[in-house]
N, CA, C and O of each residue as an XYZ file, in Angstrom:
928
protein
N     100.422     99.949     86.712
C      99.996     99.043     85.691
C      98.583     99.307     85.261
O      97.664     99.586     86.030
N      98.511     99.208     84.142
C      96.961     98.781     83.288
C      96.058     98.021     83.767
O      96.570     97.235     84.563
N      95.222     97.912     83.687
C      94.196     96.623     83.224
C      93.117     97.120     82.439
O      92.772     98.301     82.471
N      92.416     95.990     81.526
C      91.593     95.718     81.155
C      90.368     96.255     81.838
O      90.682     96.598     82.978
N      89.014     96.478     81.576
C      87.666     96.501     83.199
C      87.699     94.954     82.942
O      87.685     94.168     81.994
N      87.756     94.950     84.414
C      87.245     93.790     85.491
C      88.446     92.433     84.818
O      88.257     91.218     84.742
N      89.824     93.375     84.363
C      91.175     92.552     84.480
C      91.830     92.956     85.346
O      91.717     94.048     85.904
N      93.271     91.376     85.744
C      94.397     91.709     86.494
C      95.265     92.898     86.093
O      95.792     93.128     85.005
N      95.288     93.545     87.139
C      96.275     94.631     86.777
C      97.586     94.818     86.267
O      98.420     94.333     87.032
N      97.900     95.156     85.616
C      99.658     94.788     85.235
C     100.774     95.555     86.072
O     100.566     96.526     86.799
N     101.598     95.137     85.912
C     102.965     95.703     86.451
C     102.355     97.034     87.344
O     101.643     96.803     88.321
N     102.584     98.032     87.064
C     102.359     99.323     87.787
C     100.975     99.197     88.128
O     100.150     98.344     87.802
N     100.840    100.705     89.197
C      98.903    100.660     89.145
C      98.522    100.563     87.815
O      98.756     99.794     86.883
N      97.922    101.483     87.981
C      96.700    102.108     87.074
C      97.903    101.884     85.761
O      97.674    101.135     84.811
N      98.913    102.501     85.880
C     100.196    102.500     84.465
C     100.691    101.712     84.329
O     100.228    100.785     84.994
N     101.736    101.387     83.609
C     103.127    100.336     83.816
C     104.115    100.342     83.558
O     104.727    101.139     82.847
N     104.697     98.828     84.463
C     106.004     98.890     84.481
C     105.804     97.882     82.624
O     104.832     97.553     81.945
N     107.430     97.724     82.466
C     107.580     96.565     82.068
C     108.781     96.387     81.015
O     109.493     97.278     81.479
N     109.326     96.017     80.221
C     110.752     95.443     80.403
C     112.382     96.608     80.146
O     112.489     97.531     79.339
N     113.131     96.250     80.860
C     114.051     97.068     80.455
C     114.748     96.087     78.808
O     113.945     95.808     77.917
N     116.119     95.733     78.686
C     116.309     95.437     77.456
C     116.486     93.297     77.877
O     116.993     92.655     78.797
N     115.784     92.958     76.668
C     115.643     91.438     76.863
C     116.890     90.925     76.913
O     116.842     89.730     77.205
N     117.965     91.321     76.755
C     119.661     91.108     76.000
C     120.079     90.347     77.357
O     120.260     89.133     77.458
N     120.199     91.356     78.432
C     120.770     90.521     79.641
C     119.735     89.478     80.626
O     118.622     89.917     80.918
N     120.006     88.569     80.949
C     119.005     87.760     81.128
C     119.267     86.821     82.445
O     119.836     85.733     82.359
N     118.866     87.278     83.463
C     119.525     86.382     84.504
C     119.042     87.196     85.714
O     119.787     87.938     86.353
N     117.496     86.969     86.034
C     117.194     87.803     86.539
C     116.795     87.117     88.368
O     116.493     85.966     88.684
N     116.898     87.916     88.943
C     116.121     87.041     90.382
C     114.815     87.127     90.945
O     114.513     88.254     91.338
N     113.929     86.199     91.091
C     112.560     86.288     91.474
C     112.569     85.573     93.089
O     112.926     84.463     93.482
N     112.191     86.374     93.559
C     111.973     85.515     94.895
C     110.352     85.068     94.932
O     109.368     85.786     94.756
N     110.422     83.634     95.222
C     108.773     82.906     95.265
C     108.676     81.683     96.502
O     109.613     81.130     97.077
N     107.421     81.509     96.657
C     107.388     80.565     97.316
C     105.888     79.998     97.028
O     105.282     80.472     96.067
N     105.420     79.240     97.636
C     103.549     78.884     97.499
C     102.772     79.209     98.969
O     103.015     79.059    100.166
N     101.724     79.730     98.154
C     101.192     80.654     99.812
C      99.602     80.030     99.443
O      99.032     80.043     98.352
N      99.127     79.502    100.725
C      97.676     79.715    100.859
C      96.796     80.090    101.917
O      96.522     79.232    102.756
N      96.249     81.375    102.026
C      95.949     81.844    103.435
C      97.429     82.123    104.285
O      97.770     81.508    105.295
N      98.053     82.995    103.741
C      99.143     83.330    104.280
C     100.070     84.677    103.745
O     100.024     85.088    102.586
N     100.903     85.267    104.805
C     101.347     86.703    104.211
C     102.781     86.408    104.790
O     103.597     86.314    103.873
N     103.248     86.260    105.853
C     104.444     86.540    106.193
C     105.691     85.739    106.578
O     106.729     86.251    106.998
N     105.403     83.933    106.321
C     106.350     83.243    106.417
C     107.846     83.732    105.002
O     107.663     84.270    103.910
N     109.314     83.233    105.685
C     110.101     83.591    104.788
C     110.135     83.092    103.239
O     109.818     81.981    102.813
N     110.348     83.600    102.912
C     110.480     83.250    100.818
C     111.263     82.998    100.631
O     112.312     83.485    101.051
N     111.064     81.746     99.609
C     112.368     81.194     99.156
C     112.906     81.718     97.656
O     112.098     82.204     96.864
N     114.508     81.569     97.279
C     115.112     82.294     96.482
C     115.451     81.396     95.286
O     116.102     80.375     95.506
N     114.915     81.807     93.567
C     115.817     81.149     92.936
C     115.832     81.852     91.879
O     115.236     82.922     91.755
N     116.747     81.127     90.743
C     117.262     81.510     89.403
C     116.335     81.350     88.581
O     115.917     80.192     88.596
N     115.795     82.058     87.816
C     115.172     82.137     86.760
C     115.995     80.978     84.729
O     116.838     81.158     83.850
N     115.663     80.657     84.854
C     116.170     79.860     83.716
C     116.747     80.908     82.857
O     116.550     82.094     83.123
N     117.829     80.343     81.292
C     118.143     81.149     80.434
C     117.106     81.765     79.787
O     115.956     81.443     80.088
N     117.343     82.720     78.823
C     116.463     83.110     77.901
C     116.785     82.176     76.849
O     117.726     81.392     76.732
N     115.375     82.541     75.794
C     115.293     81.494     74.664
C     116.311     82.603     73.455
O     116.275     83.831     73.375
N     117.214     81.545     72.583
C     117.849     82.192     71.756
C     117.415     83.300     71.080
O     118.191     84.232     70.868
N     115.697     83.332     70.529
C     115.623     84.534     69.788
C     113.988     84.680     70.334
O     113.402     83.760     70.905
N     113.467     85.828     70.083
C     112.626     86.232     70.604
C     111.288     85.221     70.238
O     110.508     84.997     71.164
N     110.954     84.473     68.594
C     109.999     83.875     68.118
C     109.963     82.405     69.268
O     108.964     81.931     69.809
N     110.935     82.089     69.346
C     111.254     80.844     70.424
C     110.210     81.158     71.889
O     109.245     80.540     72.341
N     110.958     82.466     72.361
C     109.993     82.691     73.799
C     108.810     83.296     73.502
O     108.131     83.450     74.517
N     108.400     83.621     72.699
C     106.651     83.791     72.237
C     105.791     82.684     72.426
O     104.606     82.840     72.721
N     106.303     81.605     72.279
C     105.711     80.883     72.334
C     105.357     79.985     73.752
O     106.168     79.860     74.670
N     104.225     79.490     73.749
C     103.721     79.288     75.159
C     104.034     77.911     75.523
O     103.327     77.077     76.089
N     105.445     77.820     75.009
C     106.081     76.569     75.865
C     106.641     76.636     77.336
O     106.861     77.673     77.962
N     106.847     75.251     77.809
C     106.502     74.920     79.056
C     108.173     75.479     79.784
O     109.223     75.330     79.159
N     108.119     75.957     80.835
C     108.809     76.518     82.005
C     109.527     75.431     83.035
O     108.931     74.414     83.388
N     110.734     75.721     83.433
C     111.362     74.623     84.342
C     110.689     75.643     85.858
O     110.252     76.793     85.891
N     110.845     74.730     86.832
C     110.205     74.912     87.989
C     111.737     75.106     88.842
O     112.762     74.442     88.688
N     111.460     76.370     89.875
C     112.125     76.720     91.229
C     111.853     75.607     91.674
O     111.095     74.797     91.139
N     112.717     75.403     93.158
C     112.495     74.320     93.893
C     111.191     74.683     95.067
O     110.626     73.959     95.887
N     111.049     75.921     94.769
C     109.462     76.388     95.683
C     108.327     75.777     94.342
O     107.148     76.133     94.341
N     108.815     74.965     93.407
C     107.645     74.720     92.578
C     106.767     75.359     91.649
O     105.751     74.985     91.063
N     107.575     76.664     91.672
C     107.036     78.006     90.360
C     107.695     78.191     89.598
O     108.862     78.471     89.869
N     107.205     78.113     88.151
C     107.511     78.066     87.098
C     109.173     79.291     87.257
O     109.112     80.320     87.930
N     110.291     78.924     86.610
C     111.186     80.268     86.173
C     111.219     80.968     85.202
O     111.030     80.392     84.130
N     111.420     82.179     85.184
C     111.120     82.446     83.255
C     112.502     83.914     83.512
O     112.887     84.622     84.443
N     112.823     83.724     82.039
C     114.455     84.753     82.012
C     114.380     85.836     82.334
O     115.085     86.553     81.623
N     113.729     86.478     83.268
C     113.478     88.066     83.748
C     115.526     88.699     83.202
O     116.516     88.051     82.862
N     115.287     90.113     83.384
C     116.818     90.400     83.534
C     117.462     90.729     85.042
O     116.708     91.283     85.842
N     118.563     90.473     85.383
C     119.132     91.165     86.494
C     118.230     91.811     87.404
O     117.812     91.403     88.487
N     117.956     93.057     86.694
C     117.367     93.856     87.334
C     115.873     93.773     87.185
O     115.143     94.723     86.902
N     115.547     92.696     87.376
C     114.139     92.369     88.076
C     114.177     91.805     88.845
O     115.026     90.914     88.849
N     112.997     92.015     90.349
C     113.192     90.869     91.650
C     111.724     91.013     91.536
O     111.207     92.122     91.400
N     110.724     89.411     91.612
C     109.879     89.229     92.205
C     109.953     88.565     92.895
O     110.614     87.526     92.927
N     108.811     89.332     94.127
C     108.947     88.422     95.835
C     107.544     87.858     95.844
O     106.614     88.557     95.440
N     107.329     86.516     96.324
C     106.228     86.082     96.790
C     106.151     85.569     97.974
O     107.305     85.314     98.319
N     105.289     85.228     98.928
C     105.443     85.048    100.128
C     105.347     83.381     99.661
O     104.826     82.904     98.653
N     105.886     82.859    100.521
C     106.232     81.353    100.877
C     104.703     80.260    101.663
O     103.680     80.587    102.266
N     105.054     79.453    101.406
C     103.824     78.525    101.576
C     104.153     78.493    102.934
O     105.232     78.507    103.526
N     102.542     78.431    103.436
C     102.231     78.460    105.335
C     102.004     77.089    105.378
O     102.823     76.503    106.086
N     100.852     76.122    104.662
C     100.475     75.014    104.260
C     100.724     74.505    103.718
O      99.922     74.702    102.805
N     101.707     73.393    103.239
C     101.973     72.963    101.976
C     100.992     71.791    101.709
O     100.840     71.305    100.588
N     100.175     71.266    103.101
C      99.367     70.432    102.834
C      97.622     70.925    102.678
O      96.606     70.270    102.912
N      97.783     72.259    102.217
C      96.281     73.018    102.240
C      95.669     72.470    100.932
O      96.280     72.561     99.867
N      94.467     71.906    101.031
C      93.519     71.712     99.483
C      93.682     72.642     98.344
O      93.683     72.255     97.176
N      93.831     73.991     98.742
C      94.481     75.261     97.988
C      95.256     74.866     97.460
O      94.885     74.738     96.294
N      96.581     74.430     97.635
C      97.417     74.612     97.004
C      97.995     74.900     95.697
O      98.721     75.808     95.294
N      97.277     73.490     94.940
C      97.344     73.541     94.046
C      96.762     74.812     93.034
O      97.621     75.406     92.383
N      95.789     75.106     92.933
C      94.471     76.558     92.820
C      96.000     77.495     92.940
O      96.392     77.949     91.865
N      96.548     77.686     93.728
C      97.256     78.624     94.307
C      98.378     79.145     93.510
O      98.602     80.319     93.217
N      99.163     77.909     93.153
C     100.359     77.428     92.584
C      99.879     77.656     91.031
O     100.717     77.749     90.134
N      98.847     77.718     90.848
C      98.370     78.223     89.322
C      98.595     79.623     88.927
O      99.213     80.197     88.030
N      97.623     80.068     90.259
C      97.832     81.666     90.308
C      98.800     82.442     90.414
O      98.885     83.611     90.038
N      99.811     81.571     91.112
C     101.327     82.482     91.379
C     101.764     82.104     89.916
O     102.161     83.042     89.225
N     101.741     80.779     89.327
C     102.244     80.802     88.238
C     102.159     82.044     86.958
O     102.855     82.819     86.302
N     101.162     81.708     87.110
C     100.361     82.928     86.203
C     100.412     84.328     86.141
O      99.921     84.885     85.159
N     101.012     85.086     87.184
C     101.371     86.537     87.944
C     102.818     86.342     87.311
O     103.507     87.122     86.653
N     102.988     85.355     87.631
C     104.821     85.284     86.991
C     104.774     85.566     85.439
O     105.250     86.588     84.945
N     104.031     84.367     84.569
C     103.857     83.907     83.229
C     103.734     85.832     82.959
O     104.676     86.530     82.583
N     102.353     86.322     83.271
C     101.869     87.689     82.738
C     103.176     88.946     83.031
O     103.656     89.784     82.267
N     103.395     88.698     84.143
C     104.463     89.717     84.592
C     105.958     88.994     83.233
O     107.117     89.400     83.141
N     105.746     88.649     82.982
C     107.565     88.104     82.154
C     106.989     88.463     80.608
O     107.802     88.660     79.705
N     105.413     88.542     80.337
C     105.042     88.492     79.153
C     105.094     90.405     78.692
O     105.325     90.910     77.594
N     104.794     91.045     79.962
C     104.827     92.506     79.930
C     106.231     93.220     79.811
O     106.320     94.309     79.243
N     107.342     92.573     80.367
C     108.204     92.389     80.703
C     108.894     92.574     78.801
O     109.476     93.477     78.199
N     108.395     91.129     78.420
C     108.774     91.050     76.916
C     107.933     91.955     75.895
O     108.141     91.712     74.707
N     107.047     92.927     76.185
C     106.539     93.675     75.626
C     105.336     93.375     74.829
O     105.006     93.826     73.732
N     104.795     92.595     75.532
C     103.436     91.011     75.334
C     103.848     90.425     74.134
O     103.136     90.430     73.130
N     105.406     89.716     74.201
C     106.017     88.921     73.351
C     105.850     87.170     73.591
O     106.162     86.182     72.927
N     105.201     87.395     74.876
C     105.544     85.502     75.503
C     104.395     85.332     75.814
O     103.988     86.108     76.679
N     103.313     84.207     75.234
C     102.281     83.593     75.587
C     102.055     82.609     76.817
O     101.021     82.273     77.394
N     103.291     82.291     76.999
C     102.735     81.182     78.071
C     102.085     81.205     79.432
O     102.059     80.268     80.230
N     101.315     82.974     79.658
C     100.367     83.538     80.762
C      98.933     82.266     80.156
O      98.176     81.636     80.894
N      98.971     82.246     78.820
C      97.734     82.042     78.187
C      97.478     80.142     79.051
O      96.541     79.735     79.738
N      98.424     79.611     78.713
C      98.380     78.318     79.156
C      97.335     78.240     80.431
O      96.335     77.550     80.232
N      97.489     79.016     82.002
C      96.890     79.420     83.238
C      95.619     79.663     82.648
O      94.889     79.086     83.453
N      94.842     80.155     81.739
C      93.706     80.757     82.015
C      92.568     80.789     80.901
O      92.934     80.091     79.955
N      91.544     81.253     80.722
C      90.316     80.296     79.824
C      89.286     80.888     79.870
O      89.087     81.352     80.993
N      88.486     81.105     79.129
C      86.955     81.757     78.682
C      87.232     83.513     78.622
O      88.191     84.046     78.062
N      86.685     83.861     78.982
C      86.892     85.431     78.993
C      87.652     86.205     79.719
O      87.492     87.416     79.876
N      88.581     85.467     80.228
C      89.624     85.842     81.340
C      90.606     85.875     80.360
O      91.285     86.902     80.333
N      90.945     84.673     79.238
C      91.977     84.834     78.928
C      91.903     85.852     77.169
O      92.791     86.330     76.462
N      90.410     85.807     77.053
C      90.247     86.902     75.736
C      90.463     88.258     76.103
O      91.159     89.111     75.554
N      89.668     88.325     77.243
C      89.873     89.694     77.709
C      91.463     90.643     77.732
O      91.736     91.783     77.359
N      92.403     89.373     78.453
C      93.668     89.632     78.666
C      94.590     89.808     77.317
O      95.407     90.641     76.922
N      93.881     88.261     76.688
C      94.561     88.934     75.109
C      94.631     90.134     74.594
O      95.619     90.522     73.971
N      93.471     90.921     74.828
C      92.821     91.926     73.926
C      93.644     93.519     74.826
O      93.744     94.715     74.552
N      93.919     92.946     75.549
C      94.367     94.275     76.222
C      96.082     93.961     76.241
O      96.817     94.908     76.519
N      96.616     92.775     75.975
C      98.130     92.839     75.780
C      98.400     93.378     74.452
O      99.609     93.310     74.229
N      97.625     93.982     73.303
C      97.590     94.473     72.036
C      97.873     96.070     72.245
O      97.959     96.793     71.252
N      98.011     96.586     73.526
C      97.764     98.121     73.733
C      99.010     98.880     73.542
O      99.960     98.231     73.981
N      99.312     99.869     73.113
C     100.684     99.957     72.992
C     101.452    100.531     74.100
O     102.525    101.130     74.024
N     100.746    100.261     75.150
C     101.253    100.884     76.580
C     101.600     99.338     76.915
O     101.941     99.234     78.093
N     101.610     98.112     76.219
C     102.151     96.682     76.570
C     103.316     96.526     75.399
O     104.476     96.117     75.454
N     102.741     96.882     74.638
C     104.035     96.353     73.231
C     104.820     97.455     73.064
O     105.244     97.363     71.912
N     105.290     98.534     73.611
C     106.112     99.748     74.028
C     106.804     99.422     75.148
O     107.809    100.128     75.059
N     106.882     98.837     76.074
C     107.111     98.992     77.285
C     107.432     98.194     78.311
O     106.639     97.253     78.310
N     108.216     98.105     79.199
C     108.780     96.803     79.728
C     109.177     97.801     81.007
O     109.046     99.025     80.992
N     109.699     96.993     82.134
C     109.759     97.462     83.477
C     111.047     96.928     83.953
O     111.718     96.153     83.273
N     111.471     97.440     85.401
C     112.540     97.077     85.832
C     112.128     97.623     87.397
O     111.325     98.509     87.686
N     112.910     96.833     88.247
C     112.694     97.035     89.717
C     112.294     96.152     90.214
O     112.226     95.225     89.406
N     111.864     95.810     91.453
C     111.088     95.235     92.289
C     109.486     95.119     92.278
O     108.850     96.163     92.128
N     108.845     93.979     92.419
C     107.591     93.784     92.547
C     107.224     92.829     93.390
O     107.673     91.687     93.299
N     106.231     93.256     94.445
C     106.241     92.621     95.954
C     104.865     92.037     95.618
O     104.082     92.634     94.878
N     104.577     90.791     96.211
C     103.599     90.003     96.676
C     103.263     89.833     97.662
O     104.076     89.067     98.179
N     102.096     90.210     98.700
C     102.258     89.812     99.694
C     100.709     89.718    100.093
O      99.866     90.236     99.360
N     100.263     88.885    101.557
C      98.758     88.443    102.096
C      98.681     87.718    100.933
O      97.928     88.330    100.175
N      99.055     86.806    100.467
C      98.185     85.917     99.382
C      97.454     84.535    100.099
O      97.880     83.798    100.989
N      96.578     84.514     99.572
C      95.628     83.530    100.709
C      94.191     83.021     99.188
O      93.973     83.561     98.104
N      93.615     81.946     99.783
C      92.751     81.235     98.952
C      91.586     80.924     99.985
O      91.705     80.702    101.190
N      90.264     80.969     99.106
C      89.196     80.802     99.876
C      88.129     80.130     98.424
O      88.480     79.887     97.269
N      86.624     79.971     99.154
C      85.966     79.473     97.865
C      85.137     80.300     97.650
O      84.434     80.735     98.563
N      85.020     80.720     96.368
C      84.587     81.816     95.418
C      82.997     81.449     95.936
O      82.463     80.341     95.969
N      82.475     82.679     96.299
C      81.090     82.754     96.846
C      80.038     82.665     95.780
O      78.892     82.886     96.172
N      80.118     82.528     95.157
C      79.078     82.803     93.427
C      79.544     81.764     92.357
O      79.109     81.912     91.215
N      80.508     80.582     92.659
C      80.362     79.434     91.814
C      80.597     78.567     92.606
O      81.364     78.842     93.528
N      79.977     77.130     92.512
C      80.578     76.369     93.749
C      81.635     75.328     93.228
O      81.421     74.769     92.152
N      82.597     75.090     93.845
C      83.756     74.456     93.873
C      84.691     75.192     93.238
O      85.808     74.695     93.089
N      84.392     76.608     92.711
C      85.617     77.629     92.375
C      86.895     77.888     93.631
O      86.884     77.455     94.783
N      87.480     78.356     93.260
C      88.339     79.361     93.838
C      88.786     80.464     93.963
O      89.269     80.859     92.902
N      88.873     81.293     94.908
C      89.311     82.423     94.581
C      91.141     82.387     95.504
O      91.471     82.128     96.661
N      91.775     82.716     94.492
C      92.853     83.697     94.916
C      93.562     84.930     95.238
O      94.001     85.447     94.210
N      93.846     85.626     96.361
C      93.931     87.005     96.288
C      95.530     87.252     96.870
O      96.327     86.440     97.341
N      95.632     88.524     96.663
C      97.276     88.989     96.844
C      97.241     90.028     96.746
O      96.499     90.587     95.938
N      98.214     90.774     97.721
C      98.131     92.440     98.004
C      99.085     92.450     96.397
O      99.075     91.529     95.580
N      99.801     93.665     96.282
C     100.532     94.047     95.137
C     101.426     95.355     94.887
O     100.974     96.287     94.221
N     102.205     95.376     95.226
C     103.194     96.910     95.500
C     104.467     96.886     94.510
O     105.503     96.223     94.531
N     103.958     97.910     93.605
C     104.468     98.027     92.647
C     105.689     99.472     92.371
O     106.178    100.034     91.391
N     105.773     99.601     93.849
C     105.988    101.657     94.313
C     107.709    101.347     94.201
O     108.499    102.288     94.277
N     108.176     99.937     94.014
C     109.767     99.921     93.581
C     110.008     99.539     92.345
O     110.930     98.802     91.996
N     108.984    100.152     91.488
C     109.229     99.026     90.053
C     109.166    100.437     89.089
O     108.862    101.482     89.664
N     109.465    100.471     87.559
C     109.562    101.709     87.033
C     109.198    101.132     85.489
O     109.351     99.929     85.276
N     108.809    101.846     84.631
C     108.049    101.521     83.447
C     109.300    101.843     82.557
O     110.090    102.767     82.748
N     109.336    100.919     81.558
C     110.812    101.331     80.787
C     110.086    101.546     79.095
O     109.008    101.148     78.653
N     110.979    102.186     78.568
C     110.673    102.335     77.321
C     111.434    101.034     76.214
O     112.575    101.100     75.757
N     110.669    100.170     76.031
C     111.007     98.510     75.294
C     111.800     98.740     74.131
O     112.111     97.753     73.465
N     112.235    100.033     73.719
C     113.467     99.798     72.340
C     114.381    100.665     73.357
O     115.384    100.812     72.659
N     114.615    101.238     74.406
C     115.565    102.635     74.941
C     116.033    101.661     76.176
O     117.199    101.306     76.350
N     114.744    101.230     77.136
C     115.445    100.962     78.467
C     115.485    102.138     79.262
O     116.016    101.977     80.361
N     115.120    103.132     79.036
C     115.083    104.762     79.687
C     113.905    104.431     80.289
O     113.090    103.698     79.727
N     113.702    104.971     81.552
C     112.341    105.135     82.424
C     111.421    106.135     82.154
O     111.605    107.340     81.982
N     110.563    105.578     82.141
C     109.489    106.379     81.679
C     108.590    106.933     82.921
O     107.879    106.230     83.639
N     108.782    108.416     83.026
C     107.396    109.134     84.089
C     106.763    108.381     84.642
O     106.385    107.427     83.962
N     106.283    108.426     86.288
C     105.146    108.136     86.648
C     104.838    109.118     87.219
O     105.560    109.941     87.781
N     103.466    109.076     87.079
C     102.397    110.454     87.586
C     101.178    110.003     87.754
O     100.103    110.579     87.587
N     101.456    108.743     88.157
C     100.126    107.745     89.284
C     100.315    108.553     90.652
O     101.417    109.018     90.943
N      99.409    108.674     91.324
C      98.955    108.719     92.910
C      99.879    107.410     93.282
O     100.086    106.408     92.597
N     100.413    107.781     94.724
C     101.488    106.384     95.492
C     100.301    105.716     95.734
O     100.651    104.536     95.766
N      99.006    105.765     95.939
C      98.455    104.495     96.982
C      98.247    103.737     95.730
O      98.560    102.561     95.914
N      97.727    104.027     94.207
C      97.522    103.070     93.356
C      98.796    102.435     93.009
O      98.918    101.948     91.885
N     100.131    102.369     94.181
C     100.966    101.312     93.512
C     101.070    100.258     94.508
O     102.062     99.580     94.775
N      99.455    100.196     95.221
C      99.224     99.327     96.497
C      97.539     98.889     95.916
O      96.640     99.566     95.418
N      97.683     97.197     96.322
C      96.048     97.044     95.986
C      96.115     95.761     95.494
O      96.888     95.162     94.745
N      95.090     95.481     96.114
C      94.801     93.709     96.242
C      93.961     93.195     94.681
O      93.119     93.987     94.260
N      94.165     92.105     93.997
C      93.777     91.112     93.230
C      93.841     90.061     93.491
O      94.715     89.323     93.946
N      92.289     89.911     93.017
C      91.738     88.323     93.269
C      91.010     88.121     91.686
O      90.376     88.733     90.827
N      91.672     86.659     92.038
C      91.424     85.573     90.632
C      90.348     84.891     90.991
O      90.072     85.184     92.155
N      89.437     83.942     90.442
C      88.788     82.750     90.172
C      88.976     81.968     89.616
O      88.827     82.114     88.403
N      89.373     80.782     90.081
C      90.301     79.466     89.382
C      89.033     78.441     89.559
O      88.515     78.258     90.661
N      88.542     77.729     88.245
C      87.543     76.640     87.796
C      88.462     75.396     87.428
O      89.357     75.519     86.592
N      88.183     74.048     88.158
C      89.492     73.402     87.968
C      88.589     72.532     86.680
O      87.395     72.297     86.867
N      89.169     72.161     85.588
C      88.620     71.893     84.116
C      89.772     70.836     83.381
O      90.731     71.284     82.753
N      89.566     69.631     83.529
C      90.155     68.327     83.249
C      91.381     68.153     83.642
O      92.423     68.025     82.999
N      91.102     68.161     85.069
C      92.425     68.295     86.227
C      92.804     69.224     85.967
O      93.397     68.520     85.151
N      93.127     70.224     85.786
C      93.988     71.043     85.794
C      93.242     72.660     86.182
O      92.306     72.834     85.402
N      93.350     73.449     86.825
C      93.208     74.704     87.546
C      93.364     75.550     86.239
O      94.140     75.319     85.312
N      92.461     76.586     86.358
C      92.570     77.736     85.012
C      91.862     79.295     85.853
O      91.042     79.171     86.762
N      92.210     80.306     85.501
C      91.998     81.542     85.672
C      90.764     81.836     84.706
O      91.173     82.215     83.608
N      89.417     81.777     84.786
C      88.597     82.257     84.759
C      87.642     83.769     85.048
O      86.614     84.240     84.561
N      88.165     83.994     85.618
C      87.286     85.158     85.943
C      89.049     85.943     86.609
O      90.012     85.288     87.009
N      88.936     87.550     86.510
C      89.714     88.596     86.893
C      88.751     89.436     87.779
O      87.976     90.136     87.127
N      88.664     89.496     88.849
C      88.123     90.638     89.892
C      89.019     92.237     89.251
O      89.980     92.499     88.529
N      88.019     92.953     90.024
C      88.839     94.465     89.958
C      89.355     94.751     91.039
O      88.975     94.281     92.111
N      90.211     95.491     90.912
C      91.029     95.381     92.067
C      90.510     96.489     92.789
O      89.545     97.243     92.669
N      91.413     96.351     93.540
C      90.325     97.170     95.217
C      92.172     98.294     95.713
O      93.085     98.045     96.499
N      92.010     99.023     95.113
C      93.613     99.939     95.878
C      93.396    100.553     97.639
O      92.474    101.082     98.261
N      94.553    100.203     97.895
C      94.788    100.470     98.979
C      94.241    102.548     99.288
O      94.847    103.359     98.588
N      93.340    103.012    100.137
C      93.256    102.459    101.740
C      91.828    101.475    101.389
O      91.346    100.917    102.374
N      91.290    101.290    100.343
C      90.448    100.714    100.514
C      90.898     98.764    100.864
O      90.173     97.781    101.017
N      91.439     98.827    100.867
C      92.173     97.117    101.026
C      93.519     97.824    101.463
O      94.473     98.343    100.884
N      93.073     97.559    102.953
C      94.026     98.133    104.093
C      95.037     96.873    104.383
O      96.182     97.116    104.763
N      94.628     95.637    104.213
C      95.926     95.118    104.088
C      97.031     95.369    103.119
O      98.212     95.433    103.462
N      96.693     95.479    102.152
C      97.718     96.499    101.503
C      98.890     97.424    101.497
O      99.930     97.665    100.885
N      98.027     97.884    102.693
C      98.907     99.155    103.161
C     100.515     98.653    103.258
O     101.135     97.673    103.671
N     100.870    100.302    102.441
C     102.439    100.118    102.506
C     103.516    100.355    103.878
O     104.725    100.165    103.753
């Protein structure tokens, strides 16, 4: 996957994945809510229908919730995202947390649609979410859509050392079962990334702003061996 400097990375490392064809729609995400936590089991659900026509899911309307409490959105079949499952459900995090997973979902389904679906935008605010705009315009996003597996894992919350009462959220990211599709074909497209950049931790900064938690700031990510939890 892509990013932006000093954005979340998308789908693949450094390249990306992102949607095979929007037509079939019934895809499985495995999620759960994690704070300070990597390896309790994950829970499994259905992703909602797709919206009748594409102008409908552009738009950054609101998402029915898994019973792990994360948003669903119409991935196809052949997408699985895994997130690790909540250790705490009574951690102050949580909530902070439950933004961020939201939001990994929202962006991952928006790449997915070939940066057709806004509702990543809802999660996030100031230059986090211009930045992100400005780089879903690339035609390595509006070309291109993914298929495979995409793993979550060590996701954990702490408080952002350089604002006070922020948050930071972080999460390893292994992207080494997922494949970049071509968004009018569905044919896979080359990768000729290095394997360790399809390993590597991102961390968010969540500013909570009239109740509600927002993605503010995007760290750069740190690829595995350098963020050895990571490791595949």
């Amino acid at each position: 996957m892509r990013r932006y400097a000093g954005s979340w990375p998308r789908r693949r490392a450094p390249e990306r994945l992102a949607r095979m064809c929007i037509f079939s729609i019934s895809a499985l995400v495995t999620a759960g809510l994690a704070a300070g936590c990597s390896s309790p089991p994950a829970a499994t659900f259905h992703p909602a229908a797709a919206a009748s026509s594409d102008a409908a899911s552009a738009a950054p309307s609101p998402a029915p919730t898994s019973a792990a409490g994360l948003i669903q959105l119409p991935f196809g079949a052949n997408v699985h995202i895994i997130m690790p499952a909540t250790k705490s459900a009574g951690s102050r995090h949580i909530p902070a947390v439950r933004t961020a997973q939201d939001f990994l979902l929202a962006f991952l389904y928006s790449e997915y649609r070939g940066g057709a679906d806004r509702r990543w935008q809802s999660y996030t605010a100031g230059l986090a979410r211009t930045g992100l705009r400005q780089s879903m315009t690339e035609s390595s996003v509006t070309t291109e859509s993914f298929t495979g597996t995409i793993r979550f894992t060590h996701l954990r919350a702490f408080a952002d050392p350089s604002r006070k009462g922020a948050i930071d959220v972080a999460e390893c990211f292994d992207s080494s079962r997922a494949h970049d599709t071509n968004l009018s074909t569905g044919k896979v497209i080359a990768d000729h990334t290095s394997a360790d950049q399809h390993y590597y931790r991102n961390t968010d900064m969540l500013v909570r702003r009239h109740g509600r938690w927002r993605i503010t700031v995007v760290y750069p990510v740190v690829y595995y061996p350098r963020a050895k939890e990571c490791k595949p």
